[in-house]
N, C-alpha and C positions, 0 to 999 in steps of 0.2 A: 683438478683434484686437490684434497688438501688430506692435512693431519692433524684436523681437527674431528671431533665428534660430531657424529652428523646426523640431524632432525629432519621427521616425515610430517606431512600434515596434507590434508586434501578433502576433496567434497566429491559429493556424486554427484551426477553428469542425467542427462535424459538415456531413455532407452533408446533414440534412434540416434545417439551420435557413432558416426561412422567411424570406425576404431583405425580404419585405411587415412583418413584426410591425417590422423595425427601423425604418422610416419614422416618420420624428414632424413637423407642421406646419412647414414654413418652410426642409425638408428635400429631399431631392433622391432620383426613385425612376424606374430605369432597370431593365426587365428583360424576356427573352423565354424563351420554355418552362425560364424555374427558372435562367437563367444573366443576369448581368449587375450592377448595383452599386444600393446604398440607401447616403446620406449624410445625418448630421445635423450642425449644430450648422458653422460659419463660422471657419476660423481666417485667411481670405487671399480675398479679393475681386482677382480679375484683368480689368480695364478695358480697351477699345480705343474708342476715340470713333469717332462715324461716317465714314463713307468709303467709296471703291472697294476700299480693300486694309483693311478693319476685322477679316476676318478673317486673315488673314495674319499680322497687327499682336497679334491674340488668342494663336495659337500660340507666334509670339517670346514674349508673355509670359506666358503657361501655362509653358513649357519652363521660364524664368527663374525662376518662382514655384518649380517643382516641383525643379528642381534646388539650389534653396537649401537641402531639407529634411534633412537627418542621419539617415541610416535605423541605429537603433539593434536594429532585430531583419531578420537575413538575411530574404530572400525577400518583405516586405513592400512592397506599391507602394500610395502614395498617387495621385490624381487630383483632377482639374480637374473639377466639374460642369457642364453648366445648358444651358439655352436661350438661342439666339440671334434677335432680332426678323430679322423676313421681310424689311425695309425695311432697306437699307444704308445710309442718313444716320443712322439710329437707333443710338445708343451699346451693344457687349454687353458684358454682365460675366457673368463664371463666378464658381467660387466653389473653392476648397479644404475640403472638408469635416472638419469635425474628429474624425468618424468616419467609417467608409466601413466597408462590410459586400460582400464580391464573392464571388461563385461563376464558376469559368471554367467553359468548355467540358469541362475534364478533370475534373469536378467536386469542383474544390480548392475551398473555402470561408474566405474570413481578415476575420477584423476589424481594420481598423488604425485607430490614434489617432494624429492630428498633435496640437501643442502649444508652443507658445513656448519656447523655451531658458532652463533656470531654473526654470519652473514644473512642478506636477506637471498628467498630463495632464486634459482635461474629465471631469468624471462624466453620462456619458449614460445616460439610462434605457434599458432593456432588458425594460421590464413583457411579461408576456403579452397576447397578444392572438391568436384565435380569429376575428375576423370576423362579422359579423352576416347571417343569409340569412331576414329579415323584409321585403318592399318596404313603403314609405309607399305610398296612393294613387296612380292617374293624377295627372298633375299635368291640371287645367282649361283650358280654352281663354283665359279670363280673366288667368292664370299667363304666358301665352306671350306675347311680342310681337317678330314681324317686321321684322328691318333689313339692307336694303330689305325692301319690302311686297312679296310673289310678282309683280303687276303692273308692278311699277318693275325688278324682276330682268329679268324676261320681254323688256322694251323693254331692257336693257340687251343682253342676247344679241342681238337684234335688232340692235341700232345695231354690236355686233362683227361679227355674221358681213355686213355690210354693209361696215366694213371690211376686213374678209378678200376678200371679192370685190374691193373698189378696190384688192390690195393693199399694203395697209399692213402687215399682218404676216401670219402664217401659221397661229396660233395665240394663245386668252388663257385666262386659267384665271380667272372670274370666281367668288368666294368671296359668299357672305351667311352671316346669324347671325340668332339666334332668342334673345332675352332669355326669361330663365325666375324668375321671381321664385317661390321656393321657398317659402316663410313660415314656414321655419325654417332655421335654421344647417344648412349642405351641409357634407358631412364627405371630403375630396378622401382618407382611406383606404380607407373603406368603397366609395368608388367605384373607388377601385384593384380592390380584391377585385375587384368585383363585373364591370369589366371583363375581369379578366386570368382570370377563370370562365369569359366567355363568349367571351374569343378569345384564348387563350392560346401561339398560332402570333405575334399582333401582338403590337410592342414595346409593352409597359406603362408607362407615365411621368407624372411627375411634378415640375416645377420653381418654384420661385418666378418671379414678374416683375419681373426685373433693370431696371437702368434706373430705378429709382426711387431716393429718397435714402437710403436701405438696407432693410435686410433684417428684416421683424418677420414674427411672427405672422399680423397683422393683414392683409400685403399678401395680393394677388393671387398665385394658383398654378394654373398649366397643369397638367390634367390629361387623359389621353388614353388610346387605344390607336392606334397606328397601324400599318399593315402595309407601311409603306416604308421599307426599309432606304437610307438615303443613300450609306453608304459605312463599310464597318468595316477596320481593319487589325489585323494578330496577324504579325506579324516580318515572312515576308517573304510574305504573302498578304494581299492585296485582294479587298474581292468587295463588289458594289453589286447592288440588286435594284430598278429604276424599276419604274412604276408608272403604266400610264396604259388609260382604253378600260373600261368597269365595264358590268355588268348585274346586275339582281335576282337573288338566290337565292330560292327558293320552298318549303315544308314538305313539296310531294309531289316525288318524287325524279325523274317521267317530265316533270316543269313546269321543275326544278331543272338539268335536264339540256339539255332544249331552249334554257333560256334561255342555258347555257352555250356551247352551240352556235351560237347566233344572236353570240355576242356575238362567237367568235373569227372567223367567217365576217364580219364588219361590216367594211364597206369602209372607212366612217367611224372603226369604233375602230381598224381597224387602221391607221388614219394617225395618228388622235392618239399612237397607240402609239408608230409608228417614229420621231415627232419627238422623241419623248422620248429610245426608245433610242439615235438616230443620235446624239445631244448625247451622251449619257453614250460612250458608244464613242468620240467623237472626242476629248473628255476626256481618257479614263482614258487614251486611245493615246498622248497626251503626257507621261505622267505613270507609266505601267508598261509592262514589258515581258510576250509570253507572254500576249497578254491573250485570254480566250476568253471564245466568249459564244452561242449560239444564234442560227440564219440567224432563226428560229421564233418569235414569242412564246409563253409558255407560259401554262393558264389556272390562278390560283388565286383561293381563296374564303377571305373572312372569313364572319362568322356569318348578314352581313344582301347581300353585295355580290361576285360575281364580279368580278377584274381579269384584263385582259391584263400578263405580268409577263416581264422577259427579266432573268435571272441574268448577273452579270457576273464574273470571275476573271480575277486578273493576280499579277504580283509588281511592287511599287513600285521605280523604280528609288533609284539611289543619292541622288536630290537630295533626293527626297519623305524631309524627316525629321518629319514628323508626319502623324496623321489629318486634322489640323488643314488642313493644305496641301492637301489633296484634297477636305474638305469645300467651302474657298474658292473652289477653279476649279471644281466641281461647282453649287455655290449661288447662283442659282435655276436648279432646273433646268426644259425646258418641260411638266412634271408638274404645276406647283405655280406657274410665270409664262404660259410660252408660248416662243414662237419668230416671227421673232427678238427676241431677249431683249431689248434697250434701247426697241425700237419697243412689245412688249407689255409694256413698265413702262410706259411713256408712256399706253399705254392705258389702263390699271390706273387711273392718277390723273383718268382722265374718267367709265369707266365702274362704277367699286368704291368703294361711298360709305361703308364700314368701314375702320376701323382697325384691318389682321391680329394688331398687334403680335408675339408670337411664336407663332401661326399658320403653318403654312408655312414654319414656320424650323427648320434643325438642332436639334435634343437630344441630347444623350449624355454620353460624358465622354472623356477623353485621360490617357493616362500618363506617365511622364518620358520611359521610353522612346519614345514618339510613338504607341505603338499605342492603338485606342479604335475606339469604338462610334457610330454616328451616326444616328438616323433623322430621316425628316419630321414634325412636329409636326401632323396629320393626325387627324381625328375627334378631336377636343379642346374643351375647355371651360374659359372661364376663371372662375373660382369667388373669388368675394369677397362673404364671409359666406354670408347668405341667396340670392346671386343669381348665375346661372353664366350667363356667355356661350358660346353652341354653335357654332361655324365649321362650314361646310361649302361644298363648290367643284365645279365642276364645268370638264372642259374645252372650250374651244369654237371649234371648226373649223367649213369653209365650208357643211359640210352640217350643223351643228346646227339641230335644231328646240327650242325658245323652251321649250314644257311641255314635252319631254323633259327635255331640260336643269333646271328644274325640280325636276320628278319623283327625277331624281339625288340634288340636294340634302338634297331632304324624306325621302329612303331614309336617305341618313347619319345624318339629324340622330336618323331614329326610336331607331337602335338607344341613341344615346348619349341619348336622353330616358328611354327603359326603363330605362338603367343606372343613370341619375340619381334612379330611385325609392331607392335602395339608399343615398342618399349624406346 
């Protein structure tokens, strides 16, 4: 990185180059059905130290960063990457990439290179790459190790919906993880593929774990599929998809379909649902106009898990000048914490003996113009060398039952264990 002024310039690309081959370690990979951004290579690191307003604090300097650049080829937009930790005392840094690879929605396709003033720009490789569709083994029982133990989760749900009844809050989103000690080096692209194969509707990502004293190879990287959009903008269109209320999918279609049925008919998800949706609606009402949305939840399926889902659409008013601004009053939403919010963090710190880090937190990127992409950092793994850590959550309201709740978990973790043979 330097302290010089730094110039963009880039070309568009064909429609079928594959936005996955551009990914290289320590890079940044953001994509849904074939549209979205791959970054390699670091020219501007963008810090906000922890707080109540960290992200706020993020956007003012995303903007600053991004407006300092000299775009030297019309039509070219750089961006801001990365992930944000779940915990707001926790410091986030993005990143300027020093390539970026995007495909929009109209499927325009551009490579751009940022680069120091003065200098010529990075040489990034662009090898072929194909993908591998060989699994390793099950991973063993021996390989796996629970934190918390199933028994200590269990008593955990217990001790919440005990206070949910006195209560104390309304809702909490209690997360566990499953250590996987691979015995070989995990390859977080192959696991890209391998997700974005098998749920190609979810946002596919990819980020380093900021917060550390920089950026290598070496560190820690989030990798994921998740099916929750936080919050995206494109001029003057908003549109957010929560996420709350889940049941198994099943291989026979008449098991597939009951269970679908049971889940929208659930008195219980259909509460944990509307706490989620009612937060994001009272939200976005401050924040857009025009804003629509379904009286209804609606049901959709990833590979391994039905949700209840309410689509959200508005236009940003005039003050929202970034994505950025709307992920801040969005984050956490009771999807991913609970409700009310300050009282189920409180909770969090008695009954969640993990460290989400960025679990649960925003991914995506932002542009100078403000518009970008955001989702939940959801069915993820954090992958350092040989050994991935697996997050999964569950939400829990006054009627959860302890193995249900559970049960939940252990569905998420399955599919992203199968994926992890690939990696």
């Amino acid at each position: 990185m330097s302290d010089r002024p730094f110039r963009a310039g880039g070309k568009r690309l064909g429609p079928a180059f594959d936005l996955l081959a551009a990914y290289q370690p320590g890079g940044f990979f953001f994509e849904r059905a074939g549209t979205g951004v791959s970054g390699t290579g670091v020219t501007q690191l963008v810090r906000s130290e922890g707080g109540p307003d960290r992200i706020e604090r993020l956007a003012r300097a995303a903007n600053a960063a991004l407006a300092g650049i000299r775009l030297d080829t019309a039509g070219v937009t750089p961006v801001v990457v990365g992930a944000i930790p779940f915990d707001e005392r926790r410091p986030a840094e993005l990143f300027v990439p020093a390539r970026v690879m995007s495909r929009t929605r109209t499927g325009e396709t551009w490579q751009v290179d940022v680069w120091p003033d003065g200098l010529a720009p990075a040489d990034v490789d662009r090898s072929r790459w194909t993908g591998r569709a060989v699994p390793h083994e099950p991973f063993s029982e021996i390989q796996l190790r629970s934190d918390p133990e199933p028994v200590d989760y269990r008593e955990a749900v217990v001790e919440a919906t005990r206070r949910i009844e006195a209560g104390e809050f309304r809702k909490v989103v209690l997360a566990r993880t499953i250590v996987v000690d691979a015995g070989r080096a995990l390859d977080p692209k192959q696991l890209l593929w391998r997700l974005r194969a098998v749920d190609p509707d979810c946002y596919t990502f990819a980020a380093p774990e900021l917060g550390l004293p920089d950026i290598a190879d070496t560190a820690g990287v989030l990798v994921g599929a998740t099916p929750e959009l936080l919050v995206a903008k494109s001029r003057n269109d908003v549109r957010a998809t929560p996420l709350a209320g889940s049941a198994p999918r099943f291989s026979d279609p008449a098991e597939d379909r009951a269970s679908a049925r049971r889940l929208f008919e659930s008195t219980k998800e259909r509460e944990e649902h509307a706490l989620v949706s009612e937060h994001v609606a009272a939200t976005l009402g401050h924040l857009c106009d025009e804003l629509e949305y379904p009286k209804e939840p609606e049901l959709i399926g990833t590979a391994n898990v039905w949700h209840l889902a309410t689509p959200f659409r508005g236009r940003p008013r005039p003050s929202v000048a970034s994505v950025l601004d709307i992920v801040a009053a969005l984050h956490p939403t009771p999807a991913v914490c609970g409700t009310p919010r300050d009282a189920a963090r409180r909770a969090l710190e008695d009954l969640e003996p993990v460290d989400r880090g960025c679990y649960a937190g925003p991914v995506g990127w932002v542009a100078a113009n403000g518009d970008g992409e955001w989702a939940i950092a959801l069915r993820c793994a954090e992958i350092t060398g040989a050994t991935a850590r697996l997050f999964a959550g569950a939400g829990i309201v006054r009627d959860s039952v302890p193995e249900l709740e559970l049960d939940e978990t252990e569905r998420k973790f399955r599919a992203l264990l199968d994926s992890l043979r690939w990696g």
